[in-house]
N, C-alpha and C positions, 0 to 999 in steps of 0.2 A: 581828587581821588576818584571822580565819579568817575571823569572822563579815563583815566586809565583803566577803571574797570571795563567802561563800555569799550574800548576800543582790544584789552582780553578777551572780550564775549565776541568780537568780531574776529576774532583771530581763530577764538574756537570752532564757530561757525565756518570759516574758510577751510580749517583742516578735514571737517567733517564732508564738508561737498568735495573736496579735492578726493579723499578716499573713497569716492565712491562712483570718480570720475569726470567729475567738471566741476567747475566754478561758478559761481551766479556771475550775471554783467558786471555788478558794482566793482565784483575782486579783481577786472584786468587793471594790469601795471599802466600807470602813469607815466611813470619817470624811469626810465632804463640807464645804467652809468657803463660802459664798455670799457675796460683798461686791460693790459697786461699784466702777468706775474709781479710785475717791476712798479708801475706804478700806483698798483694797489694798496701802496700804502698809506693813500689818502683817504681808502674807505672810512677809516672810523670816526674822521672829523667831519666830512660829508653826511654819513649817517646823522652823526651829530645836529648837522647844521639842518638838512633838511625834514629830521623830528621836531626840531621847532615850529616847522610851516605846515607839522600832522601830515606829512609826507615821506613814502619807505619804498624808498628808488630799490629797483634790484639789479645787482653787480652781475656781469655775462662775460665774458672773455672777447676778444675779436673774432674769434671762428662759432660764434651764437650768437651775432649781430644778429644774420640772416631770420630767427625764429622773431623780432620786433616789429610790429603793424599797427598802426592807429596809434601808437604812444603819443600823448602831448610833448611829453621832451625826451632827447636823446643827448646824454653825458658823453663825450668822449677824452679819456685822460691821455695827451701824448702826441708828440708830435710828427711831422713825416718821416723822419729816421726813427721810430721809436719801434722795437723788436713785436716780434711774435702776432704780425697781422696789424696792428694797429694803424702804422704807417702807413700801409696798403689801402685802408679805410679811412685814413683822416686826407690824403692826396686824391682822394672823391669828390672832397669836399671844397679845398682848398685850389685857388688857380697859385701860377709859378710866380708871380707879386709875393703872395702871403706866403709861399712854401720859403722863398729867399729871403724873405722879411725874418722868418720864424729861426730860417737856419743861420741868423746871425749870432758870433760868441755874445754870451750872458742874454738872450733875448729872452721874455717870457710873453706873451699874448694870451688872451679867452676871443676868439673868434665868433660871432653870435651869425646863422643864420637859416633861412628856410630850408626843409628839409627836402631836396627834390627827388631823394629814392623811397619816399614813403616808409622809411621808418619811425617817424615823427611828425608832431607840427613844426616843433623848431630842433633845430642840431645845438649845442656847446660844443666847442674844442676848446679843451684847456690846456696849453700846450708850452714848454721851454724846449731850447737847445740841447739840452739835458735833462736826465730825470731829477737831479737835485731845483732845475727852476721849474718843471710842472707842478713839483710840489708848496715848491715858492710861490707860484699861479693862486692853488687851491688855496694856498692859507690865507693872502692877501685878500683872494675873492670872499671868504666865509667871516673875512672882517671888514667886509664894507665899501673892498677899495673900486670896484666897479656896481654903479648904480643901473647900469642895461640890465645887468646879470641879477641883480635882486628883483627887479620888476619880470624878469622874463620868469623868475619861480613864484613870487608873486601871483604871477596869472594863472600858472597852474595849481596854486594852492588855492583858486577863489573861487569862495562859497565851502570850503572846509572849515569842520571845527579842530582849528589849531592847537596844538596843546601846550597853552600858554604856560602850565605852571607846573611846565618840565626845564629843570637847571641845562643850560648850552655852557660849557667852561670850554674857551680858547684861551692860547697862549702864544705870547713872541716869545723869541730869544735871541740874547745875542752872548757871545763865548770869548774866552782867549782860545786865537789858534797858535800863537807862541809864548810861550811863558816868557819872562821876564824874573830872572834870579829864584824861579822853580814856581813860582807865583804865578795862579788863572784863577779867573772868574768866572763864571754862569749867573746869565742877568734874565729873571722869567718877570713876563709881566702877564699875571693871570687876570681872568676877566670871565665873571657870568653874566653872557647874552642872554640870558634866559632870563624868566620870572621866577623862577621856583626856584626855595635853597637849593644847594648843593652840599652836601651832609659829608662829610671825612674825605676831604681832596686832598690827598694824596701825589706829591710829585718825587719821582725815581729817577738816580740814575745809574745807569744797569754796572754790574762789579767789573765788567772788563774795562770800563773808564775809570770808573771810582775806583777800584783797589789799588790802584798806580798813587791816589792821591792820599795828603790828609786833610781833614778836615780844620780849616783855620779859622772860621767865622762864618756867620748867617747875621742877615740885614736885613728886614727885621727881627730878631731871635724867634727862632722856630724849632717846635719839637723834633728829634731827630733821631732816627734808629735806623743804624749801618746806613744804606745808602737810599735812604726813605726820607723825605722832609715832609714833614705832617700841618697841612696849610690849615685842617679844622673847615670851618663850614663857612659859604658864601651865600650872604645873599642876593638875590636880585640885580643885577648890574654893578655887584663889587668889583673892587679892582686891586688885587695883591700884588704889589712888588718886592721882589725877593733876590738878594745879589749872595751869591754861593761863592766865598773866597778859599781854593783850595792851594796845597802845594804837595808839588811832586814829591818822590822820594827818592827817584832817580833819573837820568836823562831817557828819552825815547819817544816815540809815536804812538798814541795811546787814542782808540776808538773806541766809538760806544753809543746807547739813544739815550735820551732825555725823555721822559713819557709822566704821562700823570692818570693818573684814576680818581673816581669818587662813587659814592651809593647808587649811581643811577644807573653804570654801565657797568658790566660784567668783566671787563677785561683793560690794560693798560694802554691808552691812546695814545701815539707816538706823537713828540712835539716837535724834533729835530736827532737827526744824525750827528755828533759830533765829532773832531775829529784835533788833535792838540799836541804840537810838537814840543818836546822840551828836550833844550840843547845841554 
């Protein structure tokens, strides 16, 4: 509690020199993330992931690259076909090996390297063929699957007081994309990285998927209202496994997100995009 409070009284402090026109030293940005419209939809598990390291990267678009100097790290979400500037900026970085590599179907890569335009010490590109594998990138990265990438945030976070005993809830999934006799599934496996409970997690999924279905079963039984499954509180490095067996009501293509919440964030984390044919 302490550390949340102290790190309030620093937030208040930043507001007040901001309004008055400048910053102290301490408050420049560390960690800058650069994405699109499009694959900003990894902000909030990133957020996530890098409040455990007491690190609060800030989100810029492609065309406010240009305002980053001195940052120790520079995020960039997307690959070199990826819209609205990004591309333009990630083919800076990248020679035509890695641009061919990256534009292979289903490819995903995190590129790791020094930053030679000075907006940075080091660059990230986190990059698939599509916006569905950047986001496949992100997830895998903020659960462990590359160890370059943990030690390159690592060094930016060292000599920070981390805030260990703030809940990180990540989650996989995996789905039916075709029913089977009107028959699918939703298989989440939740997980807090964190130290600190996680207090009323919450996992949804949104009415334009769920109202197509009904509700047939929960593995292991779990509280449930309309399209709410109510997981109750996590401690420290728990691990919830949940298998959602629904059935259609009628044949069709039925989209929708999968997202969860709890006490610590203010708004619903997106877990996956789904998407579910029934013949």
């Amino acid at each position: 509690m302490t550390n949340i409070k102290y790190h309030a009284l620093i937030v208040s402090f930043l507001l007040i020199f901001s309004s008055i026109g400048f910053l102290p030293v301490f408050a420049q940005q560390e960690v800058y993330v650069v994405s699109n419209n499009i694959d900003i939809v990894s902000k909030e598990v990133l957020e996530d992931y890098f409040r455990g390291f007491g690190l609060f990267p800030e989100f810029l678009y492609p065309e406010e690259a240009g305002q980053i100097k001195g940052a120790k790290l520079l995020i960039i979400l997307g690959g070199p076909d990826a819209l609205y500037g990004t591309g333009l900026l990630v083919t800076k970085y990248l020679d035509s090996l890695e641009i061919g590599f990256i534009r292979q179907p289903g490819q995903r890569f995190t590129f790791i390297k020094s930053d030679i335009y000075g907006y940075a010490d080091r660059v990230i590109i986190i990059a698939g063929d599509t916006r569905e594998r950047t986001y496949e990138e992100v997830f895998n990265l903020i659960n462990g699957s590359n160890v370059s990438f943990q030690n390159e945030i690592q060094n930016v976070a060292e000599g920070k007081v981390q805030i260990k005993d703030l809940p990180l809830i990540l989650s996989s999934i995996s789905y039916t994309t075709e029913t089977v006799d009107k028959i699918g599934h939703i298989y989440l496996k939740i997980q807090n990285y964190g130290k600190g409970k996680a207090t009323n997690v919450i996992v949804e999924i949104s009415n334009d998927y769920y109202s197509n279905f009904s509700l047939q079963s929960v593995d292991p039984v779990k509280k449930v209202e309309g399209n709410k499954f109510y997981i109750g509180d996590m401690e420290g490095g728990e691990i919830v496994e949940l298998d959602i067996t629904l059935k259609a009501k009628q044949g069709g293509i039925y989209s929708g997100v999968v997202s969860y919440t709890h006490d610590a964030i203010d708004t619903y984390a997106r877990i996956k995009d789904i998407t579910t044919k029934v013949p």
